[in-house]
Jmol script that loads the backbone (N, CA, C; Angstrom):
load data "model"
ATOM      1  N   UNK A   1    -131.222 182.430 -61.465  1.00  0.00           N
ATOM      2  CA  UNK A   1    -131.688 183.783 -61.682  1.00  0.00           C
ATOM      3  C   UNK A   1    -133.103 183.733 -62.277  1.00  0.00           C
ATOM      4  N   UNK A   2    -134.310 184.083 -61.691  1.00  0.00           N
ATOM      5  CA  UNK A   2    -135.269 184.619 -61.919  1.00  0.00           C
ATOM      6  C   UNK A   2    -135.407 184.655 -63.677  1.00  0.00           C
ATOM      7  N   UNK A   3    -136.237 184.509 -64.488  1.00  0.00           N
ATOM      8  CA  UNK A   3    -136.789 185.367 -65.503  1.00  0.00           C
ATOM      9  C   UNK A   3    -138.012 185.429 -65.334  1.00  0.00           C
ATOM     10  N   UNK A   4    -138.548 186.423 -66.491  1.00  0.00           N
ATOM     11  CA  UNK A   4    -140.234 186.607 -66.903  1.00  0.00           C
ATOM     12  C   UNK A   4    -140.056 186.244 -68.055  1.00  0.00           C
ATOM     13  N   UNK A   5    -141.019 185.651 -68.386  1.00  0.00           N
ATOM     14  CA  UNK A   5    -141.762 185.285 -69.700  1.00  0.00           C
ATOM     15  C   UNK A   5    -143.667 185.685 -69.689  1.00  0.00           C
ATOM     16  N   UNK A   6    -143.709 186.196 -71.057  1.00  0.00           N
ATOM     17  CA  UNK A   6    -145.347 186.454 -71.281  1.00  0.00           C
ATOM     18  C   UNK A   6    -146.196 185.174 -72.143  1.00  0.00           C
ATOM     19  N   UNK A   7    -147.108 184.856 -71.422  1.00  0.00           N
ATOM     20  CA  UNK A   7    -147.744 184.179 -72.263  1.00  0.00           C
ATOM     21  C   UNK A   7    -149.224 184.318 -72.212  1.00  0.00           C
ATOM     22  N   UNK A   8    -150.052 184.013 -73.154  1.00  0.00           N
ATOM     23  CA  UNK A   8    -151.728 183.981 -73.175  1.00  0.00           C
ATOM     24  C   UNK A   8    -152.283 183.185 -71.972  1.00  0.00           C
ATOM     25  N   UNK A   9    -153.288 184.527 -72.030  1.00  0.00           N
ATOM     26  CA  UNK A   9    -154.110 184.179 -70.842  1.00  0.00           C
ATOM     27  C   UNK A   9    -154.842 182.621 -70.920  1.00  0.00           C
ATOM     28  N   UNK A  10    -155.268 182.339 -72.115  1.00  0.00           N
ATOM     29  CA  UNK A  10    -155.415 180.634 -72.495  1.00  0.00           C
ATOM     30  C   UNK A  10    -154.371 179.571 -71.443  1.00  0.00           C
ATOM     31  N   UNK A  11    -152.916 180.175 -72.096  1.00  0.00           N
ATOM     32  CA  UNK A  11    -151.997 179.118 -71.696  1.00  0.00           C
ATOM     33  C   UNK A  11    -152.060 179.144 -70.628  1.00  0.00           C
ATOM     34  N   UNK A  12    -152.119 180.308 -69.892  1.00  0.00           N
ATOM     35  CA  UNK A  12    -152.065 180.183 -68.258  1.00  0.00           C
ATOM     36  C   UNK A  12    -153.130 179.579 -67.784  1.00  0.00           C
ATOM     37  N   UNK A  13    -154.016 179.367 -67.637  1.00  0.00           N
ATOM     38  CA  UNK A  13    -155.297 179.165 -67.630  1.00  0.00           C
ATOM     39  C   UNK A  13    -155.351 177.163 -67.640  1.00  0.00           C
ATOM     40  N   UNK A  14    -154.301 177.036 -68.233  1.00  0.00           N
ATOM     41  CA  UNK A  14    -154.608 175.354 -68.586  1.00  0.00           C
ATOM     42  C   UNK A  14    -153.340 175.199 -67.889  1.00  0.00           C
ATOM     43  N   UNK A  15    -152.333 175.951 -67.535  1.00  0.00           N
ATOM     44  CA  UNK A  15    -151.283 175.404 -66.797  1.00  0.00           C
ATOM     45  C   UNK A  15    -152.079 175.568 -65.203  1.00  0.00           C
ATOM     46  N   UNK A  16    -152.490 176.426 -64.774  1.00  0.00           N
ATOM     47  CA  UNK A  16    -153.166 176.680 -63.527  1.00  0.00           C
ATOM     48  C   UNK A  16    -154.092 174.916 -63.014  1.00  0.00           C
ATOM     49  N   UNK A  17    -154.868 174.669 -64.117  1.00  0.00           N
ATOM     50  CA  UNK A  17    -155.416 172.819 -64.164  1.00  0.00           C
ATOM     51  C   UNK A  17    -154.767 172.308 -63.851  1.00  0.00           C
ATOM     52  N   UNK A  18    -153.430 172.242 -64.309  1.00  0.00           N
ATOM     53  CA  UNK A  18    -152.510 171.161 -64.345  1.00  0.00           C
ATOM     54  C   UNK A  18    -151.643 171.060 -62.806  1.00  0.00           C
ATOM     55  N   UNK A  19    -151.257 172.229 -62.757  1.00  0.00           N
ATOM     56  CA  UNK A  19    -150.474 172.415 -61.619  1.00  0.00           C
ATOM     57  C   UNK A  19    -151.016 172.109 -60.538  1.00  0.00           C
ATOM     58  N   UNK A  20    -150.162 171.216 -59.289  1.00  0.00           N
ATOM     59  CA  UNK A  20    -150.258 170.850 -57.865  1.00  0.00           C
ATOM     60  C   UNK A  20    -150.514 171.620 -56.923  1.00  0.00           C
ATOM     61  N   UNK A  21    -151.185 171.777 -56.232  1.00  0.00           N
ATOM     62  CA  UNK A  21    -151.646 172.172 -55.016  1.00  0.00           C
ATOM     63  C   UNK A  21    -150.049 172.792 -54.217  1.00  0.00           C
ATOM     64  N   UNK A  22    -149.798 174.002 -53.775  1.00  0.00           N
ATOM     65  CA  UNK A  22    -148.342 174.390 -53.315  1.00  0.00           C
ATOM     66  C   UNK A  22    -147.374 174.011 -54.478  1.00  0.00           C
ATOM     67  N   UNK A  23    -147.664 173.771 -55.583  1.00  0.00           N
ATOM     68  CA  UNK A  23    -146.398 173.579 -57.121  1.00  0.00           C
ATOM     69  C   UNK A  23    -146.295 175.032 -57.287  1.00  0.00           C
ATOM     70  N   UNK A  24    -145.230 175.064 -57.342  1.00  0.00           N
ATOM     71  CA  UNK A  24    -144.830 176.407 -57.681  1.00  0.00           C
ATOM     72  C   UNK A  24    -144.133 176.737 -59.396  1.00  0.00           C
ATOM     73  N   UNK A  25    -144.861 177.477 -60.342  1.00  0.00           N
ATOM     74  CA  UNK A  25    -144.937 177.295 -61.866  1.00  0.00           C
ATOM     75  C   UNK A  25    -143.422 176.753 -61.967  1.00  0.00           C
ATOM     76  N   UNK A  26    -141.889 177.247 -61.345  1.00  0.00           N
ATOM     77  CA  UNK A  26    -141.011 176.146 -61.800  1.00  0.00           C
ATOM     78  C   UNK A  26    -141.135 175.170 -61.407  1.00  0.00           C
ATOM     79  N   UNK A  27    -141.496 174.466 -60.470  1.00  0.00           N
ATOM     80  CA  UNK A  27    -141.705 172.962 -60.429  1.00  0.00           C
ATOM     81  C   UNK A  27    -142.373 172.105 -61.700  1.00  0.00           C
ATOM     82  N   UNK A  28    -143.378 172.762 -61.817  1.00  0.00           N
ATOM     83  CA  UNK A  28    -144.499 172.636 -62.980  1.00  0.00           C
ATOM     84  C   UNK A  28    -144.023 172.169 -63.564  1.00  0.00           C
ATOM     85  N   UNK A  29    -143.214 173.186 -64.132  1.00  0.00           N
ATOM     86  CA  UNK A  29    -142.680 173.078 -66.047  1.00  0.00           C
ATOM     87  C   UNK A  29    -141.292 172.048 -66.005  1.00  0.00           C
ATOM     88  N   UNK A  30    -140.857 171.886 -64.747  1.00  0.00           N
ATOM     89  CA  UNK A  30    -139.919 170.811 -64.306  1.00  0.00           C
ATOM     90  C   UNK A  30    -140.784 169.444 -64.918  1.00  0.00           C
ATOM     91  N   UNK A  31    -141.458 169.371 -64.111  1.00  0.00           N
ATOM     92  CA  UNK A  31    -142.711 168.550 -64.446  1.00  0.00           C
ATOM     93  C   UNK A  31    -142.765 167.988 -65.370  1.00  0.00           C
ATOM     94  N   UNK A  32    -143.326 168.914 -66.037  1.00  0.00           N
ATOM     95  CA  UNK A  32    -144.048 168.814 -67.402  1.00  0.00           C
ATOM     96  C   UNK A  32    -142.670 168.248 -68.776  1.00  0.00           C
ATOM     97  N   UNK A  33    -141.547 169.166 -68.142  1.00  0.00           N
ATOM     98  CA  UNK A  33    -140.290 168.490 -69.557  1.00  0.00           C
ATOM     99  C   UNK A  33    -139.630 167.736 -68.889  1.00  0.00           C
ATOM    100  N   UNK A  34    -139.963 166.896 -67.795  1.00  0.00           N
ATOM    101  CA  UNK A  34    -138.879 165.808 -67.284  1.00  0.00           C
ATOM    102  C   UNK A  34    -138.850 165.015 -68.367  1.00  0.00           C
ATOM    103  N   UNK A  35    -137.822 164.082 -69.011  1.00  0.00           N
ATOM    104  CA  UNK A  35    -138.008 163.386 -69.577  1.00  0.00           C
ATOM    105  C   UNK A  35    -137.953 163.717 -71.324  1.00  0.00           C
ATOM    106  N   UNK A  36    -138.158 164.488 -71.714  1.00  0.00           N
ATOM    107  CA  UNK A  36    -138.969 165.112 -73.179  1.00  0.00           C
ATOM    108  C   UNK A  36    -137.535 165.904 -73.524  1.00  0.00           C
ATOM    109  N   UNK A  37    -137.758 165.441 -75.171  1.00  0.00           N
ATOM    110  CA  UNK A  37    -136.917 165.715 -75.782  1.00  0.00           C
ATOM    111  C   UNK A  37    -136.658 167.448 -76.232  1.00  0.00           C
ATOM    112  N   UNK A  38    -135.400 168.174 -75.949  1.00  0.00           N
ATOM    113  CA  UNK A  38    -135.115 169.543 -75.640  1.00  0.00           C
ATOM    114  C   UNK A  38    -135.769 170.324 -76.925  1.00  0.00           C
ATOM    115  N   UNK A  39    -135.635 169.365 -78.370  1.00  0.00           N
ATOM    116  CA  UNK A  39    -135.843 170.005 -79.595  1.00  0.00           C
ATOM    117  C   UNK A  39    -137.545 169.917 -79.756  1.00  0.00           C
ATOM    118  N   UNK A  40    -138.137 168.565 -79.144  1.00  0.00           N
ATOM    119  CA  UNK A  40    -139.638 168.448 -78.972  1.00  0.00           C
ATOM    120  C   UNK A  40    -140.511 169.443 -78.357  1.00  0.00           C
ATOM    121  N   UNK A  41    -139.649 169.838 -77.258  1.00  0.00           N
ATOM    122  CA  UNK A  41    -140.368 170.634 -76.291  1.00  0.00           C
ATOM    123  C   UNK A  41    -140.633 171.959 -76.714  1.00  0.00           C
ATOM    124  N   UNK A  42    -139.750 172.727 -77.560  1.00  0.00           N
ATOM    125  CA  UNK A  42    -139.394 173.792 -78.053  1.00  0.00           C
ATOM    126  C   UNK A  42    -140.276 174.090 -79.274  1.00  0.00           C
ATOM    127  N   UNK A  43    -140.519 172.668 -79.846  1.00  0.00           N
ATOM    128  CA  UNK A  43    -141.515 172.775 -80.902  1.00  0.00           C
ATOM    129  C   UNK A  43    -142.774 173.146 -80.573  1.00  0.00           C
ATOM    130  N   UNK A  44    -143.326 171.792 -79.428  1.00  0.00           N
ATOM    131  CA  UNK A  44    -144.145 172.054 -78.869  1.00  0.00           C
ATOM    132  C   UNK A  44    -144.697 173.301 -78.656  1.00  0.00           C
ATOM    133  N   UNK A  45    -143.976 174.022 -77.459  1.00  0.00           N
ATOM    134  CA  UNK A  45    -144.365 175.494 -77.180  1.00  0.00           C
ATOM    135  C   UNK A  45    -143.682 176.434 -78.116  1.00  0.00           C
ATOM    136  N   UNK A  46    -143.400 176.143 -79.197  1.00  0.00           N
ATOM    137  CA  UNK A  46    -143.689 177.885 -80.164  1.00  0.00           C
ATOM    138  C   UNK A  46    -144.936 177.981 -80.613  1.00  0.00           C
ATOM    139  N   UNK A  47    -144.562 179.674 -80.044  1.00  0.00           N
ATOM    140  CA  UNK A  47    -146.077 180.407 -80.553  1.00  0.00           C
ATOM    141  C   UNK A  47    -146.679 180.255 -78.806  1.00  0.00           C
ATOM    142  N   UNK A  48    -145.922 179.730 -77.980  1.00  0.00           N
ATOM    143  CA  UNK A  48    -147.345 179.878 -76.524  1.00  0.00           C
ATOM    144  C   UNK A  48    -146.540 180.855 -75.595  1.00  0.00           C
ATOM    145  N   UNK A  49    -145.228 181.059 -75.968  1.00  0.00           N
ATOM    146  CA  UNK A  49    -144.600 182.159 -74.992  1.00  0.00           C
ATOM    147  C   UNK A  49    -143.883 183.360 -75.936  1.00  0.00           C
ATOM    148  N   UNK A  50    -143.612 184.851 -74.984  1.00  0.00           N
ATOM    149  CA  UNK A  50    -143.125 185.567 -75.923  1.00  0.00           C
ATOM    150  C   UNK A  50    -141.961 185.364 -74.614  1.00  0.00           C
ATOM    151  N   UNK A  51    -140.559 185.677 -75.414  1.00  0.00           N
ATOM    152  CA  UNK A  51    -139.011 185.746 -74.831  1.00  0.00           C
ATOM    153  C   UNK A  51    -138.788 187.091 -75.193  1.00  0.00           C
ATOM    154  N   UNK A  52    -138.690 187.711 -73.722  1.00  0.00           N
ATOM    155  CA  UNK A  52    -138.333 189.206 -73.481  1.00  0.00           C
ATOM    156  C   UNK A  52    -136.418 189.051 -73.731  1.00  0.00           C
ATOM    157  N   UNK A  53    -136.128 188.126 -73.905  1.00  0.00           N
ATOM    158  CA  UNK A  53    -134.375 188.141 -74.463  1.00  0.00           C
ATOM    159  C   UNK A  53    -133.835 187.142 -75.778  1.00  0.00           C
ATOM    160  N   UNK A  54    -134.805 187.212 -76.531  1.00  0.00           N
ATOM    161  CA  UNK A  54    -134.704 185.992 -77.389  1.00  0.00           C
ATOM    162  C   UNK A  54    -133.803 186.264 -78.513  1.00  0.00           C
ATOM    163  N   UNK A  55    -133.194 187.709 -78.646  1.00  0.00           N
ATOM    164  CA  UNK A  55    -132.319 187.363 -79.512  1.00  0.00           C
ATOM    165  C   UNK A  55    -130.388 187.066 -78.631  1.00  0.00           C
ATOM    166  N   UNK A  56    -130.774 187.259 -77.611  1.00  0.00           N
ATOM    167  CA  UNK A  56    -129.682 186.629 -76.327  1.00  0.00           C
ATOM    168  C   UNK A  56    -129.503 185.326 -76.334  1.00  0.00           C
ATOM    169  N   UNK A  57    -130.694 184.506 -76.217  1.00  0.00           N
ATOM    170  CA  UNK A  57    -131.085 183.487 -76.340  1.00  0.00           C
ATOM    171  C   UNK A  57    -130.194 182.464 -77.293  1.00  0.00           C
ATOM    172  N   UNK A  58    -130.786 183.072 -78.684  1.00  0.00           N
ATOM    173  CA  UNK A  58    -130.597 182.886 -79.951  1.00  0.00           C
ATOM    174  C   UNK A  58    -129.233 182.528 -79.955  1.00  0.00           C
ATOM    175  N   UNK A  59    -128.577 183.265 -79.691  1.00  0.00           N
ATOM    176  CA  UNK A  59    -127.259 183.927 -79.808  1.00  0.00           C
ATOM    177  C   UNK A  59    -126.466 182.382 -78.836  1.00  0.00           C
ATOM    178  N   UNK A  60    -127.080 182.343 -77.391  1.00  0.00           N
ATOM    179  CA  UNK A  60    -126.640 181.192 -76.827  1.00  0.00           C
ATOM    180  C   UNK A  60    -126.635 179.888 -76.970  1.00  0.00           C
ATOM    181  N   UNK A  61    -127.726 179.600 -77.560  1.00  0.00           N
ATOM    182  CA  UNK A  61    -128.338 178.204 -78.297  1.00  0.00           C
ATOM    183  C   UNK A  61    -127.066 177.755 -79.790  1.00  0.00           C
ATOM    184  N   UNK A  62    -127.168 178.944 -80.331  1.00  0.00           N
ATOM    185  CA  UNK A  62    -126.156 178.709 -81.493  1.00  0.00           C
ATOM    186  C   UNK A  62    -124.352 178.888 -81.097  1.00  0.00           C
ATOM    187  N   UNK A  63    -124.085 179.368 -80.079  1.00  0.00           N
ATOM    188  CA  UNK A  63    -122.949 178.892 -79.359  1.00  0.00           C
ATOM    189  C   UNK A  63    -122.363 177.747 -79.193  1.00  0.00           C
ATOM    190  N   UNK A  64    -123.417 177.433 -78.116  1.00  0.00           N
ATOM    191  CA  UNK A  64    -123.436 175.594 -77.894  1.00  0.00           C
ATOM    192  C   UNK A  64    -123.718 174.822 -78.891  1.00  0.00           C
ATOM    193  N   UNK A  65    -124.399 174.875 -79.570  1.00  0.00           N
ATOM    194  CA  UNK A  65    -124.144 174.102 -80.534  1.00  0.00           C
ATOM    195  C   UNK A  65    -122.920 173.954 -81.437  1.00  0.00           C
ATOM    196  N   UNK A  66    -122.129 174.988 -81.871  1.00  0.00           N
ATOM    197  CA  UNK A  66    -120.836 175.321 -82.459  1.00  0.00           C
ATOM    198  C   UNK A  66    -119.990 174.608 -81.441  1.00  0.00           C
ATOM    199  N   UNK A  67    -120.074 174.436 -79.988  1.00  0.00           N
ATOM    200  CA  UNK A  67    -119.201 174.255 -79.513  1.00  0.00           C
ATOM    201  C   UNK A  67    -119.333 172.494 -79.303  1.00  0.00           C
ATOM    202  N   UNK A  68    -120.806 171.792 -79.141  1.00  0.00           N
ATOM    203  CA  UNK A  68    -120.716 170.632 -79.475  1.00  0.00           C
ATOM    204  C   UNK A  68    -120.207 169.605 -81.125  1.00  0.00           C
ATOM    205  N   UNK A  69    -120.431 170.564 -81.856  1.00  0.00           N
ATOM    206  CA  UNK A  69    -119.918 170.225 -83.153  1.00  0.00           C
ATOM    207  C   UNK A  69    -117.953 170.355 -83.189  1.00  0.00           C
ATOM    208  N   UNK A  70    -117.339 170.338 -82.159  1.00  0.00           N
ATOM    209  CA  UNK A  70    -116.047 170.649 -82.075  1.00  0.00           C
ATOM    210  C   UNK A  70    -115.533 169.137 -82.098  1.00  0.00           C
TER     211      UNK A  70
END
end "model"
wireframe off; spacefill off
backbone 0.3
color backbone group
């Protein structure tokens, strides 16, 4: 399923550099966190995107986790 996310015209701007010729921005960001640690990545980009569902989000992240701590 599709989302939107907002981010600065900066960030876009340096992902546009980065990105492949026919890459399409999910490939990209495929890309870009292959490999990289889920809690790193997250660090990384706070503060470069706004989450139009982030207290949904929130809500899901702390689920799973409750449910790996079982």
């Amino acid at each position: 399923m599709p989302k939107t996310i907002t981010i600065r015209e900066e960030v876009y701007e340096r992902l546009v550099r980065v990105k492949r010729e026919g890459e399409s921005f999910s490939k990209l960001f495929e890309r870009l966190l292959e490999g990289m640690d889920p809690l790193e990545t997250l660090t990384r980009l706070r503060g470069c995107v706004e989450l139009e569902e982030k207290e949904k989000m929130l809500s899901e992240i702390q689920s799973l986790r409750a449910e790996r701590r079982i």
